[in-house]
KOLBAKE-605932 format. One record per residue: x, y, z of N, C-alpha, C in turn. Coordinates in steps of 0.1 Angstrom, whole numbers, plus 5000, padded with zeros to 4 digits. Layout:
<sites>
XYZXYZXYZ;...
</sites>
This chain:
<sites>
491988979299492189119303490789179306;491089249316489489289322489089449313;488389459307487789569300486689629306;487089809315486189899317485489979309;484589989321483790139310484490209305;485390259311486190389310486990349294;487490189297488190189285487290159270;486090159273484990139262484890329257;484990389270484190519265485690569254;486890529260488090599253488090599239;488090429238488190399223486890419219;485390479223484690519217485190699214;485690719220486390869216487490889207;488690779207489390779199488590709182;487890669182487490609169485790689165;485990799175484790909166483090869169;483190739176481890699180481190769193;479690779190479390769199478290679207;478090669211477490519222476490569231;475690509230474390539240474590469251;473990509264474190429275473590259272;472790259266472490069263473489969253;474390129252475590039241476790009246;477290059259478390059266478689899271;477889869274477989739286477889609272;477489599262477389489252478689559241;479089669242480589689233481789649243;481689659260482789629267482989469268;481589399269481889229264482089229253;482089269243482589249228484289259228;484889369235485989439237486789299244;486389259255486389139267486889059257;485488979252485888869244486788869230;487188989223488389009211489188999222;489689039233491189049239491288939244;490188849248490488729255490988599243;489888659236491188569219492288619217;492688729216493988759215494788699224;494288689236495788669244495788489247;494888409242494788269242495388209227;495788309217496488329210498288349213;497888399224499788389232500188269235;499388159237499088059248499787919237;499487939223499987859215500987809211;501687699210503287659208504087689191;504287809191504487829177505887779174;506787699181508387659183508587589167;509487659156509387619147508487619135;507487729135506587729122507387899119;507087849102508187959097506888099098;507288239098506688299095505988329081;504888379077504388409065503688549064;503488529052502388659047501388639037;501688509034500288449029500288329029;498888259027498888169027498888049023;499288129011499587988997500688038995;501787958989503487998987502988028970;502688158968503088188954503688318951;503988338941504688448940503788558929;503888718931502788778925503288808914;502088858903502588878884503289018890;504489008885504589198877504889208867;503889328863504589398855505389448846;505989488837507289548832507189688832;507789748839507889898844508389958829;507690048823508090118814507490298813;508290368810507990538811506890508804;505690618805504790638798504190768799;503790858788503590958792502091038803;502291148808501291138820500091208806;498991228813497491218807497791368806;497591368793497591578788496591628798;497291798802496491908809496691998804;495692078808495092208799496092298808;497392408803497792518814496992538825;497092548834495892548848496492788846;497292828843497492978843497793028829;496892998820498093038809498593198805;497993278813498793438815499693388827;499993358831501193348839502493348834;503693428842504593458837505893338834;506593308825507393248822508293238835;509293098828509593018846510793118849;511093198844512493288843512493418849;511093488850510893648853510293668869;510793758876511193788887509793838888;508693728901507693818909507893858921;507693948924507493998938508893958943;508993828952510193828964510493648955;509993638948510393468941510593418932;511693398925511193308907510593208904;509693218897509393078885510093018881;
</sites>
């Protein structure tokens, strides 16, 4: 896949960079040569390899999910009105 300036300057726009003119022309061969491995990556006979998500067949530790109480907090309003009494246009 042929990679332009244009498409160097975009994804230097989309990803917040910015790029001096001596940086354009050595990020668009960079750009060039990642897509050129990607798509020589299409080129592969994958007919029959199972898919994965890692690379060793094991299985991960869990856990035992049990309630536990959350970390004490200090009232963040403690003049504030109880959850029952009518302010303004809303209840507590």
């Amino acid at each position: 896949m042929e990679v332009t300036r244009a498409d160097v300057l975009r994804c230097a726009q989309l990803t917040h960079l910015s790029l001096g003119e001596e940086e354009i022309e050595p990020m668009r061969q960079a750009m060039a040569q990642v897509l050129s491995h990607a798509e020589s990556l299409d080129r592969l006979d994958l007919e029959g390899v199972e898919p994965c998500t890692h690379g060793l067949d094991m299985a991960l530790p869990r856990r035992a999910d049990h309630p536990r109480p959350g970390s004490p907090r200090p009232r963040p309003w403690p003049t504030r009105p109880g959850p029952t009494r009518v302010i303004s246009w809303y209840r507590r």
